[in-house]
C-alpha positions in Angstrom: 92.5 -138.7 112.9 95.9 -137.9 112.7 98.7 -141.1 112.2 102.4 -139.7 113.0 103.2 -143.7 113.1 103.1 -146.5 110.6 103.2 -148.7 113.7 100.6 -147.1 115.6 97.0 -149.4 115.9 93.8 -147.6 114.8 91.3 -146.7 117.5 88.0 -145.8 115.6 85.4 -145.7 118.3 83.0 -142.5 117.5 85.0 -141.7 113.7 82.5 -141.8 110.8 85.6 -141.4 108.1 89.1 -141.4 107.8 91.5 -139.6 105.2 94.9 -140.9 104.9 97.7 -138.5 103.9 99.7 -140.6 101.7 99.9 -143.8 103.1 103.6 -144.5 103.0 103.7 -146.1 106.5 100.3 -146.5 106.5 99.4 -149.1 104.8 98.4 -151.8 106.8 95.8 -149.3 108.6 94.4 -148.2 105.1 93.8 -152.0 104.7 92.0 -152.5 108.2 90.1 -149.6 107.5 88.4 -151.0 104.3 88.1 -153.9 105.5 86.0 -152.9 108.9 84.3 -151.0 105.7 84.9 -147.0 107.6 84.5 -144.4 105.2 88.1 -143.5 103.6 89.7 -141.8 101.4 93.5 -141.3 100.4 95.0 -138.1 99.2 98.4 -137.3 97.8 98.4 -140.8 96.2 96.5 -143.2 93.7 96.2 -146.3 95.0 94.9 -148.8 92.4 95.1 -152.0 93.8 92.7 -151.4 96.3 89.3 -149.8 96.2 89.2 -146.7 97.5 88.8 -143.2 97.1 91.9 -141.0 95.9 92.2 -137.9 95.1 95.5 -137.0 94.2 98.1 -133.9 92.0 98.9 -135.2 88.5 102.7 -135.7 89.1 103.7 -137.1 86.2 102.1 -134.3 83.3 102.9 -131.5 86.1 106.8 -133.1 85.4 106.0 -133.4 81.6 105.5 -130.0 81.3 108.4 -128.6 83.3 110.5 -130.2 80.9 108.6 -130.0 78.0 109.2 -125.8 79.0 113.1 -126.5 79.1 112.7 -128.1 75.9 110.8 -125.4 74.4 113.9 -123.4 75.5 116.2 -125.3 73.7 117.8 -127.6 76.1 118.5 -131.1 75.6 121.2 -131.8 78.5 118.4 -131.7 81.1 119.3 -133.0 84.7 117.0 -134.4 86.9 117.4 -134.4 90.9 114.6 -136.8 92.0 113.0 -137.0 95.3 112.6 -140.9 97.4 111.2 -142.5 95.0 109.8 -145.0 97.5 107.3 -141.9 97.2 104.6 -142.3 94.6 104.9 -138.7 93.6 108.9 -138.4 93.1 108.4 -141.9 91.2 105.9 -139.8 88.7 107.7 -137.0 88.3 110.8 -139.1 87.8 108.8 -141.0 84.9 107.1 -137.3 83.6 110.7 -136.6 83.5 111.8 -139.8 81.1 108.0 -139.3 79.3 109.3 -135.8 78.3 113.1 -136.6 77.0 111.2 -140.2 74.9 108.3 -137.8 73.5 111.1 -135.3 72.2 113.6 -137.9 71.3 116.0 -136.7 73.0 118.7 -139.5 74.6 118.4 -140.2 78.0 122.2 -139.7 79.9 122.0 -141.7 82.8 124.9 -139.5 84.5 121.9 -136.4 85.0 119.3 -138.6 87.0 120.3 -138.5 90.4 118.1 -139.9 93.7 117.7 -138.5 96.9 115.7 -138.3 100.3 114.4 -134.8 99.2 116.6 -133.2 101.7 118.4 -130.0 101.2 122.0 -131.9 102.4 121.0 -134.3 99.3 120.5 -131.7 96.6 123.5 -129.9 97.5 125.6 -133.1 96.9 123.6 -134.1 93.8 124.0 -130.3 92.1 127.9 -130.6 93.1 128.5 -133.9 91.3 126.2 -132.6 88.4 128.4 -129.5 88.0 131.5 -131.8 87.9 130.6 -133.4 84.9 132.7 -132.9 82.0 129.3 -133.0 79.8 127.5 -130.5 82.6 123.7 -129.6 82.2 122.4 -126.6 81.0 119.4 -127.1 82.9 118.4 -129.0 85.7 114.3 -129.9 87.1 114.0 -130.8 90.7 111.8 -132.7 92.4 110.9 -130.1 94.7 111.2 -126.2 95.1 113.2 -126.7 99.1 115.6 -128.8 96.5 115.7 -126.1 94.3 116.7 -123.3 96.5 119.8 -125.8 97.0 120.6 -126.4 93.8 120.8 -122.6 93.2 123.0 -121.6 95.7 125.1 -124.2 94.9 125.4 -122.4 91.4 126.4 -119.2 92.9 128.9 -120.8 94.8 130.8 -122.5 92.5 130.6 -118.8 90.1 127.7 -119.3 87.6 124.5 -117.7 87.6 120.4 -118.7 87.2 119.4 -118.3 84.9 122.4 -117.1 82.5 124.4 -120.7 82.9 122.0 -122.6 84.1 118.0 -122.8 84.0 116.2 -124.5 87.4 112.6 -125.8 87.6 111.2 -127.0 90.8 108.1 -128.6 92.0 105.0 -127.2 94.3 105.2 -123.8 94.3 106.3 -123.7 97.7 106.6 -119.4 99.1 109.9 -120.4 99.7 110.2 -120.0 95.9 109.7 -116.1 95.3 111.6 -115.0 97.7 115.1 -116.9 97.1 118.1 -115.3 94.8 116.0 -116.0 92.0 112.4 -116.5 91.6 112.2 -120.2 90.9 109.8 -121.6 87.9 108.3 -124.1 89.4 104.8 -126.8 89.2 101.8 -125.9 91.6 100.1 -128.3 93.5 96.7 -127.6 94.3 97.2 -128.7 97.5 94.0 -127.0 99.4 92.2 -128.0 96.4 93.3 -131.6 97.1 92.5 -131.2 100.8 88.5 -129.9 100.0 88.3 -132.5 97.5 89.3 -135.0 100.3 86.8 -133.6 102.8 83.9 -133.5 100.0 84.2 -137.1 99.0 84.6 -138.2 102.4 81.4 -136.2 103.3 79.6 -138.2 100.2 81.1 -141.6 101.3 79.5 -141.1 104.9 76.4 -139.8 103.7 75.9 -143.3 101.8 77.5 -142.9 98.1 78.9 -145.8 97.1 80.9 -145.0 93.6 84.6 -144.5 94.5 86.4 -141.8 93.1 90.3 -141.5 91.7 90.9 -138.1 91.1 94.0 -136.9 89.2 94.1 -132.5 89.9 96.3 -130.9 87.5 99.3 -129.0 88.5 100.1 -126.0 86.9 103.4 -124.8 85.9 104.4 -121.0 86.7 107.1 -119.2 85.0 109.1 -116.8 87.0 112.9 -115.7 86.4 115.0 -119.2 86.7 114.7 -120.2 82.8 116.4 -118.8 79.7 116.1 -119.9 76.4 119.4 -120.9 74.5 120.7 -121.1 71.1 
């Protein structure tokens, strides 16, 4: 079953099991579900106040260790363009993000966070008014690799070069990513991992198991050519 609408009413005459997508929108269906006691299980989000299954990427260490990397590198004046954070998963990596800066004592500068509707028009204005700063960024993690490709043309525009002035991280490994001016490091989520995973438990659920599962899959960060170490 396939919900393009928060609004829409579910009709589950002949469905053994639903998986919801996210449920941003959805949430009043995800509660009828249970409650009619269908099969469910949510992917791309952990929801913990209600029980059901979830199998979901872990956004907040795959953020963690982005900018744990930068930090390896020897930044400390790390930006971070975060997705909606109405979204659970640009509200982890936005936290992975803060986690990192704490673990490493390194000051937060509330001037590098900025929030956006993960759309390219929004990064472009975000990378602008990071740039601007007198204090600028010599690296900067976004929440998301379409973001990314932004934020790096941006760059190029105003002069500067990735990596040389500026290091980029992204987030999901989108093919987008290789094939931009520079091959962007970025997280991978296992998304068709997440997908099978979905299907299996569902499968389970139907055929009468009754534990629930919440399922963090790790997301693994790839190195390519948008990172340089500096002094």
């Amino acid at each position: 079953m396939h919900l393009t609408d928060g609004r829409d009413a579910l009709s589950c005459k002949a469905v053994s099991g639903i998986i919801f997508a996210d449920i941003i929108g959805n949430r009043e269906q995800l509660e009828w579900a249970l409650n009619e006691r269908i099969p469910t299980v949510v992917i791309n989000n952990l929801v913990e106040d209600l029980k059901v299954s979830c199998i979901a990427v872990d956004n907040l260490k795959g953020s963690k260790d982005a900018v744990n990397y930068l930090i390896s590198l020897g930044h400390k004046k790390i930006a971070h363009i975060a997705g909606d954070t109405i979204t659970q998963s640009a509200s982890l990596r936005l936290e992975g993000y803060q986690e990192a800066l704490s673990e490493n004592k390194i000051k937060e500068n509330p001037e590098y966070i900025i929030k956006t509707d993960y759309s390219r028009g929004e990064a472009r204005q975000a990378a602008e008014k990071l740039l601007l700063l007198k204090d600028a960024p010599t690296a900067i993690f976004i929440a998301s690799d379409s973001m990314a490709l932004e934020v790096i043309a941006v760059i190029m525009e105003k002069g500067k070069k990735v990596p040389e002035d500026i290091s980029v991280v992204g987030f999901d490994d989108n093919p987008s990513s290789l094939y931009g001016a520079v091959a962007i490091t970025t997280v991978r989520q296992p998304l068709i991992k997440m997908a099978e995973e979905g299907v299996k438990e569902l499968n389970s659920l139907i055929n009468g198991k009754k534990e629930l599962a919440m399922v963090k899959l790790p997301a693994e960060l790839v190195i390519r050519d948008s990172c340089k170490a500096i002094e």
